[in-house]
N, C-alpha and C positions, 0 to 999 in steps of 0.2 A: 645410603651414604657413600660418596667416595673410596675408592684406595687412595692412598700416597704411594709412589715410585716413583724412583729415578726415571727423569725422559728420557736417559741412555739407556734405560734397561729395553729390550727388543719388546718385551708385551704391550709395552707404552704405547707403539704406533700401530700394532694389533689391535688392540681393546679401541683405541682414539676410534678407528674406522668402521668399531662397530658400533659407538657412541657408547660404548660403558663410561661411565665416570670415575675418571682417573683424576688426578691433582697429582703437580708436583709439590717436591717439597719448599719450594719457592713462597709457592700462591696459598699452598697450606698455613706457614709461615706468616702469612700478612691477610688473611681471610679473617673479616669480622661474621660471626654468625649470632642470629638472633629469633627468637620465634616465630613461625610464618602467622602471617594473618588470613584466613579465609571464611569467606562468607555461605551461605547457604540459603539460597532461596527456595523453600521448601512450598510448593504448590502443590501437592500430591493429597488427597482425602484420608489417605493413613496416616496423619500430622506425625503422630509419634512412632509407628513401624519405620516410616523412611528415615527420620534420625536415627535410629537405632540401625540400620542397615548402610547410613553414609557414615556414619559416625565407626563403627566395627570395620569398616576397608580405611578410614584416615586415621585409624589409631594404632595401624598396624604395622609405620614404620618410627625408627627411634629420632624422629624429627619430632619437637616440639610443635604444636599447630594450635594457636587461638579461632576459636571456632566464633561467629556473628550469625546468629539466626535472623532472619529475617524474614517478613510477611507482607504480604501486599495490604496498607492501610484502604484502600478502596476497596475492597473484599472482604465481605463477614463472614467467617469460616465458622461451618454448620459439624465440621466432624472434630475437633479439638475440643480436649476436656475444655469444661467452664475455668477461665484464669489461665490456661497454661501459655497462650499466645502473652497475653501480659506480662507472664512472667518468667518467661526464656525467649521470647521474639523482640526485633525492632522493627518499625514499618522502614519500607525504602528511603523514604524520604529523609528520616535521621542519619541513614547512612552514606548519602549523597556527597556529605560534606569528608568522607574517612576515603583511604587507599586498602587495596588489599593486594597481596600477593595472589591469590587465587577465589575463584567464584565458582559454587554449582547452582545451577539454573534447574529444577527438577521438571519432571515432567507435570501434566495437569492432565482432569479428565474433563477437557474441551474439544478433545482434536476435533469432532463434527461440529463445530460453531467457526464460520469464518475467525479469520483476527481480530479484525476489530471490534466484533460482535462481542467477545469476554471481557466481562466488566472490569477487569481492572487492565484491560491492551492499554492504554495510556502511559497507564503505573510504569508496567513492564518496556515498555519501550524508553523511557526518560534510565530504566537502569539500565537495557541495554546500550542505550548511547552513552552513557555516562563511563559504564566498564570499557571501550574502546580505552580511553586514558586511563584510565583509574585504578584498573586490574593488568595484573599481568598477564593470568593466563584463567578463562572463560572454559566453565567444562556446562555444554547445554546436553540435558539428557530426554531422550522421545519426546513429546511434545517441545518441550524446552527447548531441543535441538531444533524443527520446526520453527519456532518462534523466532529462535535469532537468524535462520538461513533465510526467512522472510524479511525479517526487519531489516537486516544488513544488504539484503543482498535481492529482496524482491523472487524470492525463491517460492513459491506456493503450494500447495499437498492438494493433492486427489486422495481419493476416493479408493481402497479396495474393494473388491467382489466379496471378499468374508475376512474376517478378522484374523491378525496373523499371531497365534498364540501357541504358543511352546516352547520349547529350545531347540536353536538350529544351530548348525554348523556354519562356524563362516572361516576365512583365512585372509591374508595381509595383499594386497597388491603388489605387482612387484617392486622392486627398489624400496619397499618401508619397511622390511623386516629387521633394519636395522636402527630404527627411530629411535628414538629417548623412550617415547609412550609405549612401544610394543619389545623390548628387549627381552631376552627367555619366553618370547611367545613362542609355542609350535605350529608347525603348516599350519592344522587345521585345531580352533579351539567352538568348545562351544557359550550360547549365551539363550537369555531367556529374550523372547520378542510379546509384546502385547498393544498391539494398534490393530485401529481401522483406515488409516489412512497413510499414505507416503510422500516425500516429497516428490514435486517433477522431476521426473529424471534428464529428460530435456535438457530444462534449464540448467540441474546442475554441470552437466556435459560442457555448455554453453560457456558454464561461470568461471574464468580462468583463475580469479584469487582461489579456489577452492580446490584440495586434494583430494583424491578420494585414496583414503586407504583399507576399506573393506566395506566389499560389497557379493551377493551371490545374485544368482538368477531368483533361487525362492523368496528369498527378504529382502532384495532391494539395496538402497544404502545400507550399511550398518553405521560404519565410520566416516567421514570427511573432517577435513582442517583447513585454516587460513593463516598466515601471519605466524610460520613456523609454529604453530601448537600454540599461538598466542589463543585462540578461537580452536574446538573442539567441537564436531556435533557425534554425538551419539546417539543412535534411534531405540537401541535397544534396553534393556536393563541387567546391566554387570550385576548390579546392587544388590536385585532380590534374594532375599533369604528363603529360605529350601521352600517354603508354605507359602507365599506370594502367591505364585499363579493355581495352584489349589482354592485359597480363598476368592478366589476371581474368578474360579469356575463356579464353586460351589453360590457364592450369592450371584453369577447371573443365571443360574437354572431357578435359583428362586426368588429370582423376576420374571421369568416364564422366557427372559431372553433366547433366540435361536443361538447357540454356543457349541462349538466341537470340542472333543476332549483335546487337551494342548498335548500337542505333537512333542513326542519324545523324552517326555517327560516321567510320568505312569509306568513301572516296570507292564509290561504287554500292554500295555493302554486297558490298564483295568485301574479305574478311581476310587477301587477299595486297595487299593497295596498304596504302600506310601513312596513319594517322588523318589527319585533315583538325581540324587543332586552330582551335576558333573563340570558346573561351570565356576565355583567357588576358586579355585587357586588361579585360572586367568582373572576373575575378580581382582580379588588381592593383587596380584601384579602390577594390573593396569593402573590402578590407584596407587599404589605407591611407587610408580614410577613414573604417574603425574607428580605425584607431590616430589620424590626427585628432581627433577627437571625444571619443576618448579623454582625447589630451593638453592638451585646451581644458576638459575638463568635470573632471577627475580634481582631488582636491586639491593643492596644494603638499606640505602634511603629510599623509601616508597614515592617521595618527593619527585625523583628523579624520572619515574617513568614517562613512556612518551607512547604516543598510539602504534 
């Protein structure tokens, strides 16, 4: 949430340039506030672990948030209790005709399936062109991220040599450490990664609507934006809860998968002592300093937005 101060007071043009959200008591004064509306496109085979993991970082600031579940009707989902999509989901299409302040795009377990190969790429594309107008601000997370950097923008993913799984260290580019998304972030934070594949790095070079604001040599993108944070990709997972990539080692050994223990994770990289969780409080931040920025830049009337 904002402070109120006087715009004479000196911290006023401090804070302004480091984009804290300030308000005078002007705008304080004549500011209608009202619940934010966001959506959630929840693609992920752990139907109800990632609600509970998106759900646990947006409920974490004292912003009211109406939550829209949402499910690709072209897609019969094989890992959700019997009934539960029914009855806490909508498919896209009903929500076609709604506005929302905010959208997450989650990831899927398609990355090795070209695009249009996954059966419901149609679906997903009518919402991503739809959310250009319709949403404020687009948060795509690993594949998801993928999905829209292709859609938009004809951006395409290769192939890794081995899967990139564990937590790494990444840090901000220069000039964004002072964004809306990244404020009280440190040099370096870390996060959890799990792909076999990345986008071209090429083409992102290439793509002048897009920023990058974190990237290393070991993982690749992490971060990129378009349209002032209107568009957000994220490759990695802020989200997961401490047991995430524990259970994602443990069931692909017992598929016989070739799988390395995830890096940095494992106190000594031994998969009998339990994870050493270090990326939870940039978590939290980074989400509620979307939904911040959100709720400061978003219209009153959702009517009003424009691409």
């Amino acid at each position: 949430m904002p402070i109120r101060i006087p715009k004479t007071l000196p911290a006023y043009d401090a804070l302004g340039k480091e984009n804290v959200f300030v308000m005078t008591e002007d705008r304080a004064a004549h500011q209608d506030i009202r619940p934010l509306e966001l959506a959630i496109v929840n693609l992920m085979p752990t139907t109800i672990d990632t609600e509970i993991q998106l759900l646990r970082l947006l409920g974490n600031t004292p912003l009211q948030v109406n939550i829209t579940l949402l499910n690709m009707g072209t897609h019969e989902s094989k890992n959700a209790p019997p009934g539960h999509l029914e009855k806490f989901y909508i498919s896209t299409g009903k929500a076609l005709h709604r506005r929302f302040d905010g959208l997450i795009i989650t990831g899927a377990p398609v990355e090795t399936l070209d695009f249009e190969d996954v059966d419901y790429w149609n679906e997903l594309v009518q919402l991503i062109d739809y959310s250009a107008t319709n949403v404020f601000s687009t948060l795509h997370i690993c594949w998801g991220a993928q999905a829209g950097l292709y859609r938009r923008y004809g951006i395409g993913k290769t192939p890794l040599s081995k899967k990139l799984f564990g937590v790494f260290p990444h840090g901000l580019s220069e000039g964004e450490r002072h964004t809306p998304l990244f404020r009280g972030f440190d040099d370096e934070f870390l996060a959890p990664q799990s792909r076999h594949t990345e986008s071209d790095r090429q083409a992102l070079n290439d793509c002048k609507a897009l920023c990058i604001v974190s990237e290393t040599p070991e993982t690749g993108l992490f971060i990129c934006s378009a349209r002032e944070c209107r568009e957000i990709y994220v490759t990695g997972h802020l989200e997961y809860d401490p047991l995430t990539l524990d259970r994602e080692y443990r069931r692909d050994l017992s598929r016989g998968s070739a799988i390395e223990i995830p890096r940095n994770y494992y106190p000594g990289d031994d998969p009998d002592k339990a994870p050493l969780v270090r990326w939870r409080a940039h978590a939290h931040l980074f989400f509620s300093n979307w939904l911040n920025f959100v709720y400061q830049e978003t219209p009153y009337d959702l009517g009003e937005l424009k691409e």
